[in-house]
C-alpha positions in Angstrom: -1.6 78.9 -37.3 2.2 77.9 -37.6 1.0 74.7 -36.0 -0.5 73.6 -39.4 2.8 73.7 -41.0 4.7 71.1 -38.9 5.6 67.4 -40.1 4.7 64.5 -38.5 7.6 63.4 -36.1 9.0 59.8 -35.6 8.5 60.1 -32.3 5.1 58.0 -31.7 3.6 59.6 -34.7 4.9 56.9 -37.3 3.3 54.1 -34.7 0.0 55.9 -33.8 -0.7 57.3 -37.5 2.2 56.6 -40.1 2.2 52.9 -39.5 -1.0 51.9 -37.6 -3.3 49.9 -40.5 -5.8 49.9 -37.8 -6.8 54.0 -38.2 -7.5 53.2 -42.2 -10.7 52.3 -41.6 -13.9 52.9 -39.2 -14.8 49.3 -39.5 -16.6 47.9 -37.0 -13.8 45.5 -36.6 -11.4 48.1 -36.0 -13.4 50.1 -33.4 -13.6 46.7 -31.8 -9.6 46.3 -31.7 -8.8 50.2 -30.3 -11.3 48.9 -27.4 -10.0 45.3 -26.5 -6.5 46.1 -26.6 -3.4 48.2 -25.3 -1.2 50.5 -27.9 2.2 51.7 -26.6 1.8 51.4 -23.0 -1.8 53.3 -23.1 -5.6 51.7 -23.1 -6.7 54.9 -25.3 -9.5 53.8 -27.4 -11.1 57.6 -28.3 -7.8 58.5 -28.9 -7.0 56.3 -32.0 -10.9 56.4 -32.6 -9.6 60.3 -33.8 -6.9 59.2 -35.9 -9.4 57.2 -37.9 -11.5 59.7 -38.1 -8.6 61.9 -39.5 -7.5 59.6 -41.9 -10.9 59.3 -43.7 -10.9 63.2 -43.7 -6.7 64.0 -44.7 -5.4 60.7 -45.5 -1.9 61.1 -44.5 -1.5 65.1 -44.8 -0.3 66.4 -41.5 -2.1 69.7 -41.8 -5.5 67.9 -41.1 -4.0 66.0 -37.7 -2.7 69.3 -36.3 -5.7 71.3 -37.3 -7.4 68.7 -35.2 -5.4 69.0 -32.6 -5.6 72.8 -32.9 -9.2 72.2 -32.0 -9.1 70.7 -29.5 -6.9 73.1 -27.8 -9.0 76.1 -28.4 -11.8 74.3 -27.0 -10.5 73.2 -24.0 -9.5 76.9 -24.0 -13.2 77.9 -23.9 -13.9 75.4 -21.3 -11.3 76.6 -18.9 -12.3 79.7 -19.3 -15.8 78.3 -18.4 -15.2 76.2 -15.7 -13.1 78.9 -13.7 -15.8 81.2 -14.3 -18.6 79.2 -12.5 -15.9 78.1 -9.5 -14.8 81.9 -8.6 -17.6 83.5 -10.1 -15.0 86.0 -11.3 -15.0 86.4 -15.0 -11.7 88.8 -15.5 -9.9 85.9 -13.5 -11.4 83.4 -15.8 -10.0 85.3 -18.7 -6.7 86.0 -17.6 -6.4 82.0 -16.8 -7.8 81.1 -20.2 -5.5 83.5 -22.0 -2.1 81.6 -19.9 -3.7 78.7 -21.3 -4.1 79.2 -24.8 -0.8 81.4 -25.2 1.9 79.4 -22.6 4.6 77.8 -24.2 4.5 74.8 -21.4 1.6 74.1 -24.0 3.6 73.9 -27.3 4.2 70.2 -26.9 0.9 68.7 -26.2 -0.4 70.9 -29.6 2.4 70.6 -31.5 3.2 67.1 -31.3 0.0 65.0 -33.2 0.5 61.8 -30.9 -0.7 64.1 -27.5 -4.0 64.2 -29.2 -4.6 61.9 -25.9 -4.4 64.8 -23.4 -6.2 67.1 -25.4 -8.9 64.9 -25.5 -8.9 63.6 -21.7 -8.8 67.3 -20.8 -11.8 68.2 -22.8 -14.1 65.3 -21.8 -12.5 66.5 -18.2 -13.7 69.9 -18.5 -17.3 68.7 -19.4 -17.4 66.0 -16.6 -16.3 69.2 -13.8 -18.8 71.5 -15.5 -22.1 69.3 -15.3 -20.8 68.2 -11.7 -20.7 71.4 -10.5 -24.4 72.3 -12.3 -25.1 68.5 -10.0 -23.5 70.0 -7.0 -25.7 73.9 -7.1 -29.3 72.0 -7.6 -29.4 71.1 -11.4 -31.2 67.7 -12.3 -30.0 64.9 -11.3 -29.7 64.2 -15.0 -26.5 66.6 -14.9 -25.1 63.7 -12.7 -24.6 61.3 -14.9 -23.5 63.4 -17.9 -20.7 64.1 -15.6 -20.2 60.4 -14.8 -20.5 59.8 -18.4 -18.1 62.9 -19.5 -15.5 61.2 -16.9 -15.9 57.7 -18.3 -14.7 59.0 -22.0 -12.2 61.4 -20.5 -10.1 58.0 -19.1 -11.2 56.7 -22.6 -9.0 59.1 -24.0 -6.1 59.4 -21.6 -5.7 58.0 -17.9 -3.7 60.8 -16.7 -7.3 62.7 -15.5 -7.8 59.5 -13.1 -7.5 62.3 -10.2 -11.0 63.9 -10.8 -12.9 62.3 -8.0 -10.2 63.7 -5.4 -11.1 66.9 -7.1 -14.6 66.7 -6.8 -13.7 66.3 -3.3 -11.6 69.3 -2.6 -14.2 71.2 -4.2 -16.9 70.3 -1.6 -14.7 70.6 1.4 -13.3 74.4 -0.2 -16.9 75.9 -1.7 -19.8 73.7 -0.4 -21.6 75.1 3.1 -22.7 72.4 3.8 -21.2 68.8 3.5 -22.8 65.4 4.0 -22.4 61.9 3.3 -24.7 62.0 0.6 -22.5 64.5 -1.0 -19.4 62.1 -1.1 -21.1 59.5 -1.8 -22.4 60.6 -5.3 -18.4 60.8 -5.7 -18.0 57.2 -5.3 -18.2 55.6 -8.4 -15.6 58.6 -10.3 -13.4 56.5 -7.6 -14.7 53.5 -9.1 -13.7 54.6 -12.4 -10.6 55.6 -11.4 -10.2 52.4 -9.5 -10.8 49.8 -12.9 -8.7 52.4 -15.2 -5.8 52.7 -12.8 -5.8 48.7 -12.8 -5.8 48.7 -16.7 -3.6 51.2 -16.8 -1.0 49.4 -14.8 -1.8 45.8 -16.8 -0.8 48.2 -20.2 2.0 49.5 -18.7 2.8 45.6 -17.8 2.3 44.3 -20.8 4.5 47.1 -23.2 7.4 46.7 -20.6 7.4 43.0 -19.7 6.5 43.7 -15.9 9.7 46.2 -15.2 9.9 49.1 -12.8 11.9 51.6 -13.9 13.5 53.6 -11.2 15.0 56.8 -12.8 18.3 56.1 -10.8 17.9 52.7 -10.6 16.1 52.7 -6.8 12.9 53.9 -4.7 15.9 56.4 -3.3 17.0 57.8 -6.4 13.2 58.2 -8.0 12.5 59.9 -4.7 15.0 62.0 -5.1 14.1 63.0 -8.8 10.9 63.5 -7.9 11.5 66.2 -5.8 13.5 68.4 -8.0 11.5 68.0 -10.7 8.6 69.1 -8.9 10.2 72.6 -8.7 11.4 72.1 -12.2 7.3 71.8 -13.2 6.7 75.2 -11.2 9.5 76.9 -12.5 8.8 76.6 -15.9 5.4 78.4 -15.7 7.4 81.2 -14.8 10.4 80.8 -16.5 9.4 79.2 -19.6 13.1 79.8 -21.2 14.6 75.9 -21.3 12.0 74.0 -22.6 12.3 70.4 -23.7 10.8 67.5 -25.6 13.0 64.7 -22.9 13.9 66.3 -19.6 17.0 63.5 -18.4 18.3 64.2 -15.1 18.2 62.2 -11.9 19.8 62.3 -8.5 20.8 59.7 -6.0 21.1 61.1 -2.6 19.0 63.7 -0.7 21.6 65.6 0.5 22.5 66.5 -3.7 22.2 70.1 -3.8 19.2 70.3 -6.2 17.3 67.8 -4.2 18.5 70.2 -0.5 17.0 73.3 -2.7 13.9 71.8 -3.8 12.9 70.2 -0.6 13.5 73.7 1.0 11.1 75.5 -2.3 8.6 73.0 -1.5 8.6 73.4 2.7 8.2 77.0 1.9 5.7 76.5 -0.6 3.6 74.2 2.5 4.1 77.1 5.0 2.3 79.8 2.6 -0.9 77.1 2.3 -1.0 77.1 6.2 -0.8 81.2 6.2 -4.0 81.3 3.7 -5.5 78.0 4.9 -8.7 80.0 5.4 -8.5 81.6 2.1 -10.4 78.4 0.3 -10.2 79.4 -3.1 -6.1 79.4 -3.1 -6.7 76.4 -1.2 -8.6 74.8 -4.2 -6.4 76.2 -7.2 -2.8 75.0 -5.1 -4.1 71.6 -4.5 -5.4 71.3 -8.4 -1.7 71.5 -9.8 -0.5 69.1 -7.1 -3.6 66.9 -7.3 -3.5 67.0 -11.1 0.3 66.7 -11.6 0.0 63.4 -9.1 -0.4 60.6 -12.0 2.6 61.7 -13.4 5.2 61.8 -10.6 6.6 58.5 -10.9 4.7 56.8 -8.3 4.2 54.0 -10.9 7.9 54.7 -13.1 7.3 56.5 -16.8 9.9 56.8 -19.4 9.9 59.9 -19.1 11.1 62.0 -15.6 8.9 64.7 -16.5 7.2 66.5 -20.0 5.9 69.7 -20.7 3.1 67.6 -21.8 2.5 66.5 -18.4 1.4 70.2 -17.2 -1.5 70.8 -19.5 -3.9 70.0 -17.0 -2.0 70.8 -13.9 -0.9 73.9 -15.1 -4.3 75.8 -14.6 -4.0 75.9 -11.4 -1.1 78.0 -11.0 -2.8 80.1 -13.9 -5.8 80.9 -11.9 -4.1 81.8 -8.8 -1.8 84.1 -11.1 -5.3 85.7 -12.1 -7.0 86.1 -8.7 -3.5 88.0 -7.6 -3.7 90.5 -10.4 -7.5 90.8 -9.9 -6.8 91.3 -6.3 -4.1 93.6 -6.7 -5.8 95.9 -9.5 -8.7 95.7 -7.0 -6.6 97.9 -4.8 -5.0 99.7 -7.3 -6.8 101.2 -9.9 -5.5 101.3 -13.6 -5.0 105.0 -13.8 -2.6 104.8 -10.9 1.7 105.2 -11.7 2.0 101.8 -9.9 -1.5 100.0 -11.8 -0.2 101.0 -15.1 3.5 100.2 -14.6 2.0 96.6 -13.4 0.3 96.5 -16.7 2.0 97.4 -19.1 4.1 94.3 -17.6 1.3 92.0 -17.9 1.3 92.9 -21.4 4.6 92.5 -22.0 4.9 89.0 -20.3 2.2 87.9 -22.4 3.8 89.5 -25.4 6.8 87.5 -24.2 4.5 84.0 -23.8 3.6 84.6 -27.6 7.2 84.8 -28.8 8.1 82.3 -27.3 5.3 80.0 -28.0 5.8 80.6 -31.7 9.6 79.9 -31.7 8.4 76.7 -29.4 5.6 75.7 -32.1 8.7 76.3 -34.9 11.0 73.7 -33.3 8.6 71.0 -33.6 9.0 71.5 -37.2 9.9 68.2 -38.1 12.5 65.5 -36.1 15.9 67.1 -37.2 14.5 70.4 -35.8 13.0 68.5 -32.8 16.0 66.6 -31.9 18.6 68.7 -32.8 17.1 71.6 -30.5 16.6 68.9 -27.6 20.4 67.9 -27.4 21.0 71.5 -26.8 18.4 72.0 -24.0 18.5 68.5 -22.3 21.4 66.1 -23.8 20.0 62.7 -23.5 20.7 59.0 -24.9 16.4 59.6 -26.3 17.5 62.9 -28.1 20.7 61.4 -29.6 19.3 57.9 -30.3 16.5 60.0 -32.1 18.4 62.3 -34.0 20.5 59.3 -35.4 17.3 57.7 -36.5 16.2 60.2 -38.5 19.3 60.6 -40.3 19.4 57.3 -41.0 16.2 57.1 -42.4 18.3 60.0 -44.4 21.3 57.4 -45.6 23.3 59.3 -43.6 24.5 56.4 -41.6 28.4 57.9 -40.7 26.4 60.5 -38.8 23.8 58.2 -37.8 26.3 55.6 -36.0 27.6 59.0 -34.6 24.7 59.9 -32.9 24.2 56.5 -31.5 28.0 56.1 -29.8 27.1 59.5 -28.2 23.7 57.9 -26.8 25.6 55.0 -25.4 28.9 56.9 -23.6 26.0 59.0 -21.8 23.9 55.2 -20.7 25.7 52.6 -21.8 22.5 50.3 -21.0 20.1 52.3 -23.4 18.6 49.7 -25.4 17.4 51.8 -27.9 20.6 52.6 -29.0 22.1 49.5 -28.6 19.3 47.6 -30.5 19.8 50.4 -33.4 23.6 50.0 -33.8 22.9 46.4 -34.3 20.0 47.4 -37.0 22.8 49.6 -38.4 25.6 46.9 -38.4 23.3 44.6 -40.7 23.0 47.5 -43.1 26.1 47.6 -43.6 26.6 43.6 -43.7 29.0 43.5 -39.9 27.6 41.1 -38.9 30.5 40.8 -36.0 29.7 43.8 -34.6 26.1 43.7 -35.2 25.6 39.8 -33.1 27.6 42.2 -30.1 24.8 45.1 -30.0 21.8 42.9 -30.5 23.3 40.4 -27.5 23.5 43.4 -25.3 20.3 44.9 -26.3 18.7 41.8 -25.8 20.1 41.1 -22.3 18.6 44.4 -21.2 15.0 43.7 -22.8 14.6 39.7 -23.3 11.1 39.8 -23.5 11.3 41.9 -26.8 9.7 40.0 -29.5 10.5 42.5 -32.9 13.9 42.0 -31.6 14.7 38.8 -31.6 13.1 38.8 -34.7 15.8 41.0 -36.4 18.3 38.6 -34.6 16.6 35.9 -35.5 17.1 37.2 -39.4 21.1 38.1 -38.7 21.9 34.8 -38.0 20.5 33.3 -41.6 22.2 35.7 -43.0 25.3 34.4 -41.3 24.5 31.1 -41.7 24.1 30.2 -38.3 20.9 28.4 -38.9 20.9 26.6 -35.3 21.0 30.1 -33.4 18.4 31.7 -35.9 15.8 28.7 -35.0 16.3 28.8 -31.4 16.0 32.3 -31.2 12.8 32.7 -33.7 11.2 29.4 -31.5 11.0 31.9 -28.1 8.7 33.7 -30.2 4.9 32.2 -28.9 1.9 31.0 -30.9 0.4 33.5 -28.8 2.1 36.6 -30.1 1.6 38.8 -33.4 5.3 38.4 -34.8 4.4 34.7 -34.3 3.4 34.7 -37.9 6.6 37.1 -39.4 9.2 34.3 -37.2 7.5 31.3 -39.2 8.0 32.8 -41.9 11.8 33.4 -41.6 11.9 30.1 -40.3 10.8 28.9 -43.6 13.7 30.1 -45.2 16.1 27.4 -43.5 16.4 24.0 -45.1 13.2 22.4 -43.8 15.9 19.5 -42.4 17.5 22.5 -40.4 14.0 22.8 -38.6 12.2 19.6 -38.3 11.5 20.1 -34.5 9.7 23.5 -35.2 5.8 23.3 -34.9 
């Protein structure tokens, strides 16, 4: 219960919950504006249908968000333990995967952090689309059918990242069904169809929050290639060794002959050649390709911010947990528990999980509040996010000496981070340098020109300097069209209304 102690961060928190006027109320009005439009890069609509929900319950308390989210996570515990009950029929599996679950640290992030509310949903309307399919699939009504359809339907509603379902749904016929027909794939069309309209929207969100860019993580096809690959073994590895966790992962790699990218192309050509070994064994079959087929929407194939997330394992992750169960249920199935070697082998089981636990708290503990978060993160992964970050929050403090600190180090690691270029220049007007200020907003502007809050604060620098033509034509790129339309006609209205006759 540690979880219901933590803060809410600055990190998507403040925009989702903090700040968002639209989660005040459960008018019908602003149900209407979570469905019709795209917040932070995501079409989400259940998701900030929650938050409201929240906030008529807890107002602003934390406690009440993470409790929520505590929910959610023991119920999709449940439901795992459910679903990989009914697929291996094997109930000690099912429980040993449901415990890995529950107790994993990989997990901390997408509890602990109140703005991954998202996955936990997705993954619980995910659970109950596989569940009635599967009751669909052994000769329940047709009725189960469309539940599942239906379940699927809320689960992109929540988060698109379960768009992989339908392939799924496939593997599972081709691994457990005697008998396949065209019928059978058929009834799997329209998940495709689904997945087919919410990857489109998904891409047109994406679009929209980033003015049209694709972000490379190394600045090519190459180099995101390249990262791709090593962070796939980095997503394996820390199911077993959970020991260097972190909110921002920042690494990349430009060549395929780089070391790490040699090692993981070798890990994953080894991995290939056990599947063809136990090709006929369909149930490892199955549980292998749900991590890979999962973890898919997430590999950069369209660029994310991030280069990978604990986050992005919730779902994926499973599937290495149930093959971890069937081994130990196959191996205690040889060797019984009274043997030297079956009690040696668990008393280890109960000392990894033991292990899992402490961890997980200490995990749960860092996510405390954004100095905790932050300051942890630039230990485990040094990054221009984590510094930028941590230099936010302590200027929110009026620490600014250490803030402006923090930002310098986020730009002598990326030079080109915007975030921390845009912020210096917030932190220049503070402090009335306007010199220095007009230098960080001009480069932050020349790597993101489409950004309207931006030239906004530019927009307001220049009054303030007096440079009333600059101000108006940087305020006039704003369009009609767009919400800080308003804000930049109101500046506008503090120049001498001669200094802007040409202004609509």
């Amino acid at each position: 219960m540690q979880v219901l102690n933590l803060d809410f961060t600055h990190w998507d928190d403040d925009l989702y919950v903090l700040q968002n006027p639209f989660i005040r109320s459960l008018s019908i009005r602003n149900i209407a504006a979570f469905f019709s439009n795209t917040f932070l890069g995501n079409y989400a609509p259940l998701h900030l249908c929650t938050y409201a929900l929240d906030f008529q319950i807890w107002g602003l308390d934390p406690k009440g968000y993470h409790l929520t989210n505590l929910v959610f996570h023991l119920f999709n515990t449940v439901g795992t333990f459910y679903l990989v009950s009914i697929i291996t029929r094997n109930k000690n599996a099912a429980w040993l995967t449901a415990m890995l679950f529950a107790i994993h640290p990989v997990n901390v992030e997408t509890v602990a952090w109140i703005s991954q509310r998202k996955t936990l949903i997705a993954q619980a309307f995910f659970i109950l689309s596989f569940i009635q399919y599967l009751r669909f699939a052994t000769g329940h009504s047709s009725r189960n059918y469309y539940w599942s359809l239906f379940f699927f339907f809320c689960s992109l509603l929540s988060k698109v990242s379960t768009i992989t379902l339908p392939l799924l749904l496939v593997l599972y016929d081709v691994c457990f069904q005697k008998k396949q027909s065209k019928a059978s794939f058929a009834d799997i069309i329209p998940f495709f169809s689904l997945s087919f309209i919410f990857g489109l929207i998904s891409l047109y969100a994406q679009f929209i929050a980033y003015g049209g860019e694709l972000r490379f993580h190394g600045g090519s096809l190459l180099s995101n290639l390249c990262t791709m690959i090593v962070a796939l073994r980095k997503y394996v590895s820390l199911i077993f060794f959970p020991f260097n966790l972190s909110a921002y992962y920042y690494f990349s790699y430009q060549s395929l002959f780089a070391p790490p990218v040699i090692f993981s192309i070798a890990w994953i050509l080894i991995i290939l050649v056990l599947l063809l070994i136990f090709r006929k064994d369909k149930t490892i079959l199955f549980w292998a390709g749900w991590f890979f087929i999962t973890l898919l929407p997430n590999m950069q194939i369209v660029p994310l911010d991030a280069v990978m997330g604990d986050r992005y394992m919730y779902l994926p992750a499973v599937g290495i947990f149930c093959l971890m169960a069937m081994a130990l249920q196959k191996f205690f199935g040889k060797y019984n528990f009274t043997t030297v070697i079956g009690k040696t082998v668990l008393a280890s089981v109960f000392a990894v999980c033991g292990m899992l636990l402490f961890l997980s708290y200490n995990r749960v503990g860092i996510w405390k509040n954004d100095l905790t978060l932050w300051s942890e993160t630039i230990k485990s992964s040094p990054s221009p996010v984590a510094y930028n970050n941590l230099a936010v929050y302590w200027g929110r403090e009026g620490g600014f000496n250490r803030s402006q600190e923090f930002f310098e180090k986020a730009l002598k690691i990326a030079p080109d981070n915007y975030q921390a270029n845009k912020n210096l220049g917030s932190l220049s007007m503070l402090k009335k340098d306007f010199y220095n200020a007009e230098i960080y907003y001009k480069k932050a502007l020349s790597l993101k020109p489409y950004m309207e809050p931006l030239k906004l604060e530019m927009g307001s620098m220049y009054i303030e300097k007096k440079n009333l033509t600059k101000a108006r034509e940087i305020l006039e790129e704003i369009p009609a069209a767009s919400p800080n339309y308003p804000e930049a006609r109101k500046r506008l209205s503090q120049i001498r209304p001669e200094e802007s006759t040409h202004y609509p």
